[in-house]
C-alpha positions in Angstrom: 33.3 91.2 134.4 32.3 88.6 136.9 34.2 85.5 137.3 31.0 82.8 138.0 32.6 79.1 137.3 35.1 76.5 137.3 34.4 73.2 135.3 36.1 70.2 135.3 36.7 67.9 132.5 36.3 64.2 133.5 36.6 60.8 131.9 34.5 59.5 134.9 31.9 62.4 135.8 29.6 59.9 138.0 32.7 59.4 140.9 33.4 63.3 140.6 30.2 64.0 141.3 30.1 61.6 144.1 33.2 62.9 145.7 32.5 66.8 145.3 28.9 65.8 147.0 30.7 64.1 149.9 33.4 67.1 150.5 31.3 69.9 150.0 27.6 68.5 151.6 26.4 70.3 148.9 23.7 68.5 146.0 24.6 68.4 142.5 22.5 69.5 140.3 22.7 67.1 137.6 21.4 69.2 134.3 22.5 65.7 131.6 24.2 62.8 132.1 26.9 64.8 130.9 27.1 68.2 133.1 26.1 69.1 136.9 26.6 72.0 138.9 27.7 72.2 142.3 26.2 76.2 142.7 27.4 77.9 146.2 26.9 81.3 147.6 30.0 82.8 145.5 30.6 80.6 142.3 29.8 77.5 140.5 32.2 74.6 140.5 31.0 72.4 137.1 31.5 69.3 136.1 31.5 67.7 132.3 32.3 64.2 131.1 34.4 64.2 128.1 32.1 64.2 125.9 30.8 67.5 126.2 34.6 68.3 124.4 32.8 68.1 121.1 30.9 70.9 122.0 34.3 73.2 122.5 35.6 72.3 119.3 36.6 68.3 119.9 38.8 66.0 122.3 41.8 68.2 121.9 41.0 71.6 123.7 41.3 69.6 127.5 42.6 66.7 129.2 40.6 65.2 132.0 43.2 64.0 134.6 45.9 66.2 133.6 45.9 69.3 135.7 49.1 69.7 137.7 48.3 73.9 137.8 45.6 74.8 139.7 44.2 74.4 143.0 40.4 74.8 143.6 39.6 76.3 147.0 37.2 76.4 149.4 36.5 78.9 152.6 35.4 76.8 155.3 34.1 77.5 159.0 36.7 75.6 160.6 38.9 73.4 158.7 39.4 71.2 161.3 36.2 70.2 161.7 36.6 68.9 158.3 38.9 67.4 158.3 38.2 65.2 161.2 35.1 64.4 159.3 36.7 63.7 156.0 40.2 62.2 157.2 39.3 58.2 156.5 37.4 59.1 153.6 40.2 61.1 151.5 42.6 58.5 152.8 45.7 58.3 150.1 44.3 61.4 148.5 45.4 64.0 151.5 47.9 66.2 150.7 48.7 68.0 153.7 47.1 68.0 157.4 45.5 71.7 158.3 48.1 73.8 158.3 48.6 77.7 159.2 50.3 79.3 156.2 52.2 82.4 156.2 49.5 84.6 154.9 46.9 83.3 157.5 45.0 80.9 156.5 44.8 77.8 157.8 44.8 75.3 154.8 43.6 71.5 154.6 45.3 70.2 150.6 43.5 66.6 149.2 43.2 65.7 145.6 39.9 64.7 143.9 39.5 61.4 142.1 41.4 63.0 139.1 44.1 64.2 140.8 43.0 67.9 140.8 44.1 69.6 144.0 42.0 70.7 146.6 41.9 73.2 149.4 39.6 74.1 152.2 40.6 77.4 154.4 39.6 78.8 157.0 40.9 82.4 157.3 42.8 82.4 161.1 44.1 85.9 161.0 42.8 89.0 161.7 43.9 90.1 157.8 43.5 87.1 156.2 39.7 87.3 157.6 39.3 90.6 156.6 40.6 89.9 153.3 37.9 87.4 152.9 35.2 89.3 153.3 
């Protein structure tokens, strides 16, 4: 088994693509005007309005906005390079400055337009950059 994806449900799928193009740098690839991609080296991170719910069996199997559970991360060269260039944009959505956590890593928290937590590391340890490899 290989884990490939993350997708996000959104009510607003236009200013989640906007903002996950900012952050990352990376393009989306825009497949309807209901789904994009945003493909890197190691996984996909998705992206589908609402209205591809009726696909998965209607409105009821997710709630866009409502995720209080899981934090999608990033590995970054330097997190403080980004965050220097992403400070005045996130604005009221930073979480927490970069920060050295106990198990190494180096840890810049934001939320996306939805509220959906955020986290670009940069491994800053000798094990937590071998563990990243």
């Amino acid at each position: 088994m290989t884990f490939i994806s993350t997708r996000i449900i959104t009510a607003d799928i236009d200013r989640l693509i906007d903002f996950y193009q900012e952050i990352t740098g990376f393009p989306a690839n825009r497949y309807t005007e209901d789904f994009a991609e945003f493909r890197t080296p190691v996984a996909v991170l998705a992206i589908g309005s609402i209205r591809t719910l009726q696909l998965f069996g209607g409105e009821g199997v997710a709630s866009p906005a409502a995720n209080r559970s899981v934090i999608l991360e990033f590995r970054v060269d330097n997190v403080d390079t980004h965050y220097e260039r992403l400070a005045a944009y996130l604005g009221e959505a930073l979480v927490q400055k970069p920060t050295t956590m106990p198990w190494g890593n180096r840890s810049l928290l934001f939320r996306d337009p939805d509220g959906n937590l955020v986290n670009f590391f940069t491994p800053v340890t000798p094990e937590a950059a071998a563990r990243a490899r």
